[in-house]
DODREN-707319 format. One record per atom (N, C-alpha, C, O): x, y, z; residue in three letters. Coordinates in steps of 0.1 Angstrom, whole numbers, plus 5000, padded with zeros to 4 digits. Atoms other than C-alpha are relative to their C-alpha. Layout:
REM DODREN-707319
XYZALA/...
REM end
This chain:
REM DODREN-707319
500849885000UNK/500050005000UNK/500850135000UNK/500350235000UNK/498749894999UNK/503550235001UNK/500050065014UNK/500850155015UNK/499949974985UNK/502850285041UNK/501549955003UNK/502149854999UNK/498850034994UNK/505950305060UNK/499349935013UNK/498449965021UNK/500250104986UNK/505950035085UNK/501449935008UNK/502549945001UNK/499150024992UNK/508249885114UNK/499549905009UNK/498749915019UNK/500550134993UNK/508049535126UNK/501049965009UNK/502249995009UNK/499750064988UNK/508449365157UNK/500349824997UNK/499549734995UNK/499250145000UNK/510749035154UNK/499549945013UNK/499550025023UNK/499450044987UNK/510448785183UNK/500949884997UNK/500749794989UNK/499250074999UNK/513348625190UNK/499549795006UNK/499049755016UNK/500350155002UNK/512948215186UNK/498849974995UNK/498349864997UNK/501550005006UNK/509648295168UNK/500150044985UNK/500049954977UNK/500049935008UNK/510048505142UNK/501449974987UNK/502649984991UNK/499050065008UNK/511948365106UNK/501050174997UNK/500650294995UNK/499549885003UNK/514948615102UNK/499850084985UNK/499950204982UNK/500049955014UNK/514548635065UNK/498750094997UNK/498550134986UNK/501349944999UNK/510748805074UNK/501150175001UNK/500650264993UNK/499849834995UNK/513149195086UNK/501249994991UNK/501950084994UNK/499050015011UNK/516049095055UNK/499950124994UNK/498850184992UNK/500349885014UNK/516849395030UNK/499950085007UNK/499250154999UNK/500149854992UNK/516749705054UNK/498649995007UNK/498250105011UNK/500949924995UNK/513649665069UNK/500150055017UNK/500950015025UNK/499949924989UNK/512949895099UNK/499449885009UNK/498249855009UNK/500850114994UNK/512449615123UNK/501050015015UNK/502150075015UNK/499350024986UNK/513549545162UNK/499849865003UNK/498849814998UNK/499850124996UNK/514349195177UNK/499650045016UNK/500350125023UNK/500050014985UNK/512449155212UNK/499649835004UNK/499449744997UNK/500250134991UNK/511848855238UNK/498850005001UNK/498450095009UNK/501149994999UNK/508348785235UNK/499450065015UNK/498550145012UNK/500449984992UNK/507648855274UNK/500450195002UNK/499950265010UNK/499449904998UNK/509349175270UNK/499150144999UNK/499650244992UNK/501149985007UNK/506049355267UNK/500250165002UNK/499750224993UNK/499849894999UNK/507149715280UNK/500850064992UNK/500450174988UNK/499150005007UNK/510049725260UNK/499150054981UNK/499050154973UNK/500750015017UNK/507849635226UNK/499550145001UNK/500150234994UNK/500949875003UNK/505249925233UNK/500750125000UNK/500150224998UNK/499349895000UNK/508450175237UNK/500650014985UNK/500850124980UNK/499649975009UNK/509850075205UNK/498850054990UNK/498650144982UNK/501649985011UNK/506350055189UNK/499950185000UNK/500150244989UNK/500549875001UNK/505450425198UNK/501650114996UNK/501650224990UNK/498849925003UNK/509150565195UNK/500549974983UNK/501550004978UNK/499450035014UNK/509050445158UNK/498750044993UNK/498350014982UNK/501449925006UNK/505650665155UNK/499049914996UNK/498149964988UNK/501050095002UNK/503350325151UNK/499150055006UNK/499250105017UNK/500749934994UNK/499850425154UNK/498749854999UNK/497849835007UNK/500550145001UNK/498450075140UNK/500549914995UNK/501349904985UNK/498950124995UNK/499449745149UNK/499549894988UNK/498449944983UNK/500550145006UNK/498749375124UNK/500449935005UNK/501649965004UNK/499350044993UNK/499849135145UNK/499349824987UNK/498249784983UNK/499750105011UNK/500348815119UNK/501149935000UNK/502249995002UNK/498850104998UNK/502548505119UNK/500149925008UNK/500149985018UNK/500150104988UNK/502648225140UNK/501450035011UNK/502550065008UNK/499649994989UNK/503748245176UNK/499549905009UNK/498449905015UNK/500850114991UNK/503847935196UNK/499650025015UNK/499650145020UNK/500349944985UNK/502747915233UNK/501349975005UNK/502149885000UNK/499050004998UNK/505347975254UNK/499949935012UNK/498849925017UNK/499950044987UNK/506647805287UNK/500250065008UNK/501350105013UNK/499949894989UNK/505248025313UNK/500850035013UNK/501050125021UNK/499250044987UNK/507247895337UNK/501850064997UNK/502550085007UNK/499049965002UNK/510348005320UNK/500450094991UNK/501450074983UNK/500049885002UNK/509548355308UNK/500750105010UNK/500650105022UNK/499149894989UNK/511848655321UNK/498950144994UNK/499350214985UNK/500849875003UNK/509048945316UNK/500950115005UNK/501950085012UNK/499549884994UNK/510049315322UNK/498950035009UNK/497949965009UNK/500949954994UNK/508249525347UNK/498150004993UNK/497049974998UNK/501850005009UNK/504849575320UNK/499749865004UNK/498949835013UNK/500350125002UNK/505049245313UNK/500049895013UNK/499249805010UNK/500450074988UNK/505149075350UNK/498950055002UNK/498349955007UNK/501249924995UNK/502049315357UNK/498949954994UNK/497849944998UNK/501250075010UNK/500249135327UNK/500049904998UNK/499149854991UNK/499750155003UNK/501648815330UNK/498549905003UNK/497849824996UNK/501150134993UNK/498748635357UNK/498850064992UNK/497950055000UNK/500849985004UNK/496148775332UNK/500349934991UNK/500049814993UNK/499450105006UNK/497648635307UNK/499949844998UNK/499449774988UNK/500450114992UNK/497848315323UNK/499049924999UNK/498749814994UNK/501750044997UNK/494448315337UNK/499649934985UNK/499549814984UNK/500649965014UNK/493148385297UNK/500949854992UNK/500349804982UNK/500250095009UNK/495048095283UNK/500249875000UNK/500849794993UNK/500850144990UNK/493647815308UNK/499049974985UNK/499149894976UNK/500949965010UNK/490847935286UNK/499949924988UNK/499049834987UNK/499650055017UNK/492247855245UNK/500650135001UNK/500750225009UNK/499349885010UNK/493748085222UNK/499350124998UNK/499950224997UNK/501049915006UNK/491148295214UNK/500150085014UNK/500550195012UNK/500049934995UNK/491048415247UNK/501150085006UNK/501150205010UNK/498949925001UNK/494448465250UNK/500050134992UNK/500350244996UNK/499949855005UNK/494248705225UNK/499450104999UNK/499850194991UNK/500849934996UNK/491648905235UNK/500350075011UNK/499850185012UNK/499149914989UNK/493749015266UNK/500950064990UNK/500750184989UNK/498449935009UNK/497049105241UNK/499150094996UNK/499350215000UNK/500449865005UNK/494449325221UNK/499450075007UNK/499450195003UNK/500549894988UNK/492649495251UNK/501150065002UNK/501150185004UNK/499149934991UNK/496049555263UNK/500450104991UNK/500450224994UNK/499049905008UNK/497849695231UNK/498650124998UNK/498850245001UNK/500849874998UNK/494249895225UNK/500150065012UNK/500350185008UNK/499849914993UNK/494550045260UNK/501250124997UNK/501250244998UNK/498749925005UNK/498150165250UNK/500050094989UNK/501050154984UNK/499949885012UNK/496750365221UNK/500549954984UNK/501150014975UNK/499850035017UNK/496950145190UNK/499149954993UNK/498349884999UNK/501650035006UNK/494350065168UNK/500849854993UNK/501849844987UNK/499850045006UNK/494349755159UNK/499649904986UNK/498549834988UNK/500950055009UNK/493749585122UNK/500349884999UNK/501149815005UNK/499950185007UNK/493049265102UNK/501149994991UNK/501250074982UNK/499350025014UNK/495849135082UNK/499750014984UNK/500650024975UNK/500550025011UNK/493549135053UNK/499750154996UNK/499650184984UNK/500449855000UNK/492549515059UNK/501750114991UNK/501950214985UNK/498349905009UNK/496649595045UNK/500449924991UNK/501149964982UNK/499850085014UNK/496749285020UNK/498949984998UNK/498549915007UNK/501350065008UNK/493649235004UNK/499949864997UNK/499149785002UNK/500050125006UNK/494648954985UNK/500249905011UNK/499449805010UNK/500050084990UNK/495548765015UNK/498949935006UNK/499249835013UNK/501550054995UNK/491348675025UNK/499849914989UNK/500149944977UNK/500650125007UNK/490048365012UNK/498950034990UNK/497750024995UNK/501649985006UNK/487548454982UNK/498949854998UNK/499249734999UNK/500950085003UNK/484648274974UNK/500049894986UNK/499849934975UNK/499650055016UNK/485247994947UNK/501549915002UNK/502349945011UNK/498450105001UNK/488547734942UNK/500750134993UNK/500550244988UNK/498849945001UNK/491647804939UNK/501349954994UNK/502449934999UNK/499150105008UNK/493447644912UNK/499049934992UNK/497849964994UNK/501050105006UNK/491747394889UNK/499349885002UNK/499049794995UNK/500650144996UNK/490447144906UNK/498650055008UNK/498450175011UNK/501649984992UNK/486447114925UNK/500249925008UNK/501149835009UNK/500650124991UNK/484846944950UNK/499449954996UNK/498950014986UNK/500850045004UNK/482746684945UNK/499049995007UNK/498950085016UNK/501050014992UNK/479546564960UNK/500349945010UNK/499449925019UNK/500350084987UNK/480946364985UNK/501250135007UNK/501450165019UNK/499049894991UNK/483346634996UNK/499250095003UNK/499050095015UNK/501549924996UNK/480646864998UNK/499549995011UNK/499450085020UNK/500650054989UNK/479246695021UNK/501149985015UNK/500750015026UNK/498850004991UNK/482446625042UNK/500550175005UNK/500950205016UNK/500149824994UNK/482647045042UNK/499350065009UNK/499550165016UNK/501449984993UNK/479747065057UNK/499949985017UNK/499750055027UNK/499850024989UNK/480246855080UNK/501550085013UNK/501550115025UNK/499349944991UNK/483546995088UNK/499850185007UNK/500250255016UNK/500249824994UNK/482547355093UNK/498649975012UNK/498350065020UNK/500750024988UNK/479947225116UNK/500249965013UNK/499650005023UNK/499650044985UNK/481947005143UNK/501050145000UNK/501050185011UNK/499249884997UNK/484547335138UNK/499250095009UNK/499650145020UNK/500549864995UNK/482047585148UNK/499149925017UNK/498650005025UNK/500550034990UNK/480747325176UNK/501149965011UNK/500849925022UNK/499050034994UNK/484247275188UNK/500850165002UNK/501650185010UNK/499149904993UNK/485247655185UNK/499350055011UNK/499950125019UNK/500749964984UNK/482647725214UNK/500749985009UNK/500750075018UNK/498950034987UNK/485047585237UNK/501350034997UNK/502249975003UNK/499149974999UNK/487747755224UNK/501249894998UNK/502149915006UNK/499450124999UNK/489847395212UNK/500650064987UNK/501950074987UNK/499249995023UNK/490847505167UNK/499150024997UNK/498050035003UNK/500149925012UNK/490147595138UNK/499849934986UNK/499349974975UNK/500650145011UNK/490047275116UNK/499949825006UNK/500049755016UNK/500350165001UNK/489346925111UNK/500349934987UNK/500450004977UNK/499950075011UNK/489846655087UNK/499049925002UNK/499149845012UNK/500850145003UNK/486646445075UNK/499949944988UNK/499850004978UNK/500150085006UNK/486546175057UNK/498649904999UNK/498449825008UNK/500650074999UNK/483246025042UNK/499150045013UNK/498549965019UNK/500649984986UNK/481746185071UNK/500450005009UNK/499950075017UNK/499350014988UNK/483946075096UNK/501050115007UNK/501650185000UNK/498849884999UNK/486146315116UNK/501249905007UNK/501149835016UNK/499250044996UNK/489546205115UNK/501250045007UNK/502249975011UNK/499649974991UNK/490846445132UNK/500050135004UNK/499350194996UNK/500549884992UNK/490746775153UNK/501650065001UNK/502750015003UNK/498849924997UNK/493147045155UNK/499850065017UNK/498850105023UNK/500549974987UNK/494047105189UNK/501550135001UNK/501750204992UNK/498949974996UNK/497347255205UNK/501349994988UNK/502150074983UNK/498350065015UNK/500047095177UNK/499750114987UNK/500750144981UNK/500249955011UNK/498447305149UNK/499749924989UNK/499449814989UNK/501150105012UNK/497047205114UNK/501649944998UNK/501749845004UNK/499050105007UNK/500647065100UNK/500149875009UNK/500049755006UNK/499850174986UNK/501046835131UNK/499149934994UNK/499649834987UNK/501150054998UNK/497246735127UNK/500449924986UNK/500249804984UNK/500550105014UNK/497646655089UNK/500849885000UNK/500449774995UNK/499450104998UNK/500846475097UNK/499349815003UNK/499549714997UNK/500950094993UNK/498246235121UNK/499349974991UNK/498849864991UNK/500850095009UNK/496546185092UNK/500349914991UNK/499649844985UNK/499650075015UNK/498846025069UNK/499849855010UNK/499949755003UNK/500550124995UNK/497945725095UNK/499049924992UNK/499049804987UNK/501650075006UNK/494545695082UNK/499949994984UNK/498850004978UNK/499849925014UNK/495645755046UNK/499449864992UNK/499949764995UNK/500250115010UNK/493945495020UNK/500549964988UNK/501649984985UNK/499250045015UNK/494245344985UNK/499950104992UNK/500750144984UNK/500349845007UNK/492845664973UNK/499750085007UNK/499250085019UNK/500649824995UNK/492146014975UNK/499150015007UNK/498049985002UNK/501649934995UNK/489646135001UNK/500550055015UNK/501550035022UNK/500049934984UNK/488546345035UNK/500450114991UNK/501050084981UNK/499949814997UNK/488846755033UNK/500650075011UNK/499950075021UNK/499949904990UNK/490746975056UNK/499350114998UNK/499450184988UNK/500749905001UNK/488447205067UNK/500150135010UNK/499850105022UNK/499549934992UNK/489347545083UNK/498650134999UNK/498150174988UNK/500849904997UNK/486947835099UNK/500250045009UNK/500549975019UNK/499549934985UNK/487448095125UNK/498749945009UNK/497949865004UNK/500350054989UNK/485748015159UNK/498350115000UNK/498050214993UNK/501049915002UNK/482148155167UNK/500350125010UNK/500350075021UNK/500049904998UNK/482848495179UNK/501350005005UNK/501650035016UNK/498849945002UNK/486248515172UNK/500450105000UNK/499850154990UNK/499649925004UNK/488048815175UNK/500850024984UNK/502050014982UNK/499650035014UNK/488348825137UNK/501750104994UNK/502350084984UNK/499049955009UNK/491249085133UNK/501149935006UNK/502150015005UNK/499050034995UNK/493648865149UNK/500249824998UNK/499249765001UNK/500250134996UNK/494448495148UNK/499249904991UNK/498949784994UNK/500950085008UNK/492348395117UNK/500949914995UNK/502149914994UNK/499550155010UNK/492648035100UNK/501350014989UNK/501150104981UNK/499749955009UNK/495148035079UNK/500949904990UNK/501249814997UNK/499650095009UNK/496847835049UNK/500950034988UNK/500850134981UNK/499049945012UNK/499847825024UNK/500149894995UNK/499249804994UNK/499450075008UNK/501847655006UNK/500649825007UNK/500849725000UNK/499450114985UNK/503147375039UNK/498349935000UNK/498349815001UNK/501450054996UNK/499047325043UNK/499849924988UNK/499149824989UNK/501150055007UNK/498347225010UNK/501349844997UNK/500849734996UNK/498850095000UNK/502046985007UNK/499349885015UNK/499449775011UNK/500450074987UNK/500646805045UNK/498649964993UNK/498349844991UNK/501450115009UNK/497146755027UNK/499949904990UNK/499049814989UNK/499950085008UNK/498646605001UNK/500749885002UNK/500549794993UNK/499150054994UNK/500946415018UNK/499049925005UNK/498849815000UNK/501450124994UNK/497746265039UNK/498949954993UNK/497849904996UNK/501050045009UNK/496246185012UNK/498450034999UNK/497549954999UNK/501149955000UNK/493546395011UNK/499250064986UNK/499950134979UNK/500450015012UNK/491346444981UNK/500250264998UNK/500550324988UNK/499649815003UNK/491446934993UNK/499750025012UNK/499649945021UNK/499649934990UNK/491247175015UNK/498450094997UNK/497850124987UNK/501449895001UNK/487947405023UNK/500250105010UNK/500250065022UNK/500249874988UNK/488147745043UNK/498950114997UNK/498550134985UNK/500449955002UNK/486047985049UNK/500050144992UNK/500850234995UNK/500049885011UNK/485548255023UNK/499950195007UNK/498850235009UNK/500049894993UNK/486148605040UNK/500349975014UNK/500150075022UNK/499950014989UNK/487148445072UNK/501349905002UNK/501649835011UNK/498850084997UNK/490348285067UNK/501250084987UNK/500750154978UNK/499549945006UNK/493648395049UNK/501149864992UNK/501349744995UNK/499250085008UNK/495748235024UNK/501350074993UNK/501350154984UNK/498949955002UNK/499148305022UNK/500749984986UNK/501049864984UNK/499750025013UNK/500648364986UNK/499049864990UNK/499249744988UNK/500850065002UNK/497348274968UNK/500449924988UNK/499949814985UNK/499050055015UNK/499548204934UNK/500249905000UNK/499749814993UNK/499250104993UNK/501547974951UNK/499649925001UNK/500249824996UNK/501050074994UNK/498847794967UNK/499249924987UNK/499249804985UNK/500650055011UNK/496747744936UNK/501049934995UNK/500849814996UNK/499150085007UNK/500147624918UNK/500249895004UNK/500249804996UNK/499650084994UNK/500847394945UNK/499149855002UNK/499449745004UNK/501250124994UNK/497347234950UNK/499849934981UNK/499649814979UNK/500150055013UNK/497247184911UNK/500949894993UNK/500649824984UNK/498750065000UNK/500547014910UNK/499949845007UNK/500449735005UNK/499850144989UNK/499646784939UNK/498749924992UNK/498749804990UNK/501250105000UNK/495946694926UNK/498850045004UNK/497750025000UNK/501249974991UNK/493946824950UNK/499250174999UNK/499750264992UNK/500849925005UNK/491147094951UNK/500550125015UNK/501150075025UNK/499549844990UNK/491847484976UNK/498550054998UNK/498250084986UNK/501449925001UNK/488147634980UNK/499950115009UNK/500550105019UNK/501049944991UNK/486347924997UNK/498549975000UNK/497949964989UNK/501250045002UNK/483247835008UNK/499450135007UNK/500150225012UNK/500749914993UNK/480348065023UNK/499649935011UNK/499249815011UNK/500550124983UNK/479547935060UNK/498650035000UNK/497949935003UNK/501450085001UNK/476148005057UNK/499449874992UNK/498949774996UNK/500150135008UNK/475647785032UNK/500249875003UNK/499349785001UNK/499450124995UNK/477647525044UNK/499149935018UNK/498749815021UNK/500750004988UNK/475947555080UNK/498249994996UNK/497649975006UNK/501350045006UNK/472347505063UNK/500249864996UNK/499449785002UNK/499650125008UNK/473647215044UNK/500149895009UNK/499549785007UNK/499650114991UNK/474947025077UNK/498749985009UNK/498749885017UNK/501149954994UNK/471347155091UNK/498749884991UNK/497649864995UNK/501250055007UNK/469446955066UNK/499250094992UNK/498150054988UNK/500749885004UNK/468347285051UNK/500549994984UNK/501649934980UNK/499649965012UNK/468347375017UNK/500850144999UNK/500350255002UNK/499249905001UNK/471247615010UNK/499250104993UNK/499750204990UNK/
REM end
């Protein structure tokens, strides 16, 4: 968009080749939370994206600064909870400190899942049906705050994203893998997700692990999940075999309903 911007590295998180080439970037310790918001505001940042995977950390052997011990047992508390609620403290906090913050998709466009495949391949009717279902145990499993996908097969769920993340999960799938192609990874944010933060999300690694589990594609929600280097992604899924969709969740949620879409 030609905005001048200034990213926050964290150290054993963050790939170094992400602040490569000059960018204006700072290396901190994730717990280091007073520290961040000094460089953040001393480098004129007024709005935050906060994007990229960041695992959970071992609270037990975090060195916080002053901010950051003050916010830690909230913290804490919030991610007994899941994820979602964790991050619903991080953005209360950084909004109290005066930063607005957006959707990753609000500064890349292309990054939101449109409506429609993604590459040349469809679903068929039994996949369909398998979407359906997975966007249904997803949105009955994000109530409790557990992920963000599933893989079914045939109806079946073969498996749930929990803590490990979707690569682990698909890994677990090449268990159940058959003589052929089939089952859908199916990915959708949680029901009342804080949506600018923490959405579903899928590349080029998601669609290589689908393929790898022998899975016939991949289904996310259409405006509610992001897809990293959509090019890429299509090239990738066309290469392996398999189908990349956005779907509409109402739709899909009718469908698993017995309703006519």
């Amino acid at each position: 968009m030609g905005r001048e911007f200034f990213v926050i590295a964290f150290n054993g998180e963050t790939a170094p080749e992400t602040v490569a080439g000059g960018i204006a970037h700072a290396w901190v310790d994730l717990p280091t939370v007073g520290r961040t918001i000094r460089l953040l505001k001393d480098a004129g940042v007024e709005e935050l994206v906060l994007i990229g995977p960041v695992g959970r950390p071992d609270f037990s052997k975090l060195k916080p600064d002053w901010h950051g011990a003050k916010l830690l047992p909230k913290i804490i508390k919030a991610a007994r909870k899941g994820d979602d609620a964790l991050m619903k403290v991080v953005v209360e906090e950084l909004e109290q400190q005066g930063f607005t913050i957006l959707g990753a998709e609000q500064i890349l466009a292309d990054l939101c899942a449109p409506l429609g495949v993604v590459g040349a391949h469809e679903p068929d009717t039994v996949d369909r049906a398998d979407i359906a279902r997975g966007m249904d145990v997803v949105a009955r499993l994000g109530v409790m705050d557990i992920g963000q996908a599933v893989v079914v097969r045939d109806g079946y769920v073969l498996a749930v994203e929990a803590a490990e993340g979707t690569d682990a999960m698909l890994h677990r799938c090449g268990d159940f893998r058959g003589a052929e192609r089939g089952g859908v990874l199916v990915k959708r944010p949680k029901p009342g997700q804080e949506r600018r933060v923490d959405l579903p999300t899928i590349g080029v690694p998601t669609v290589e692990g689908a393929a790898a589990a022998g899975l016939k594609g991949i289904a996310v929600a259409a405006g509610g999940a992001l897809i990293a280097d959509r090019e890429a992604v299509a090239a990738a899924a066309d290469a392996a075999g398999i189908f990349v969709c956005g779907v509409a969740l109402d739709e899909y949620l009718k469908a698993s309903a017995g309703e006519e879409p």
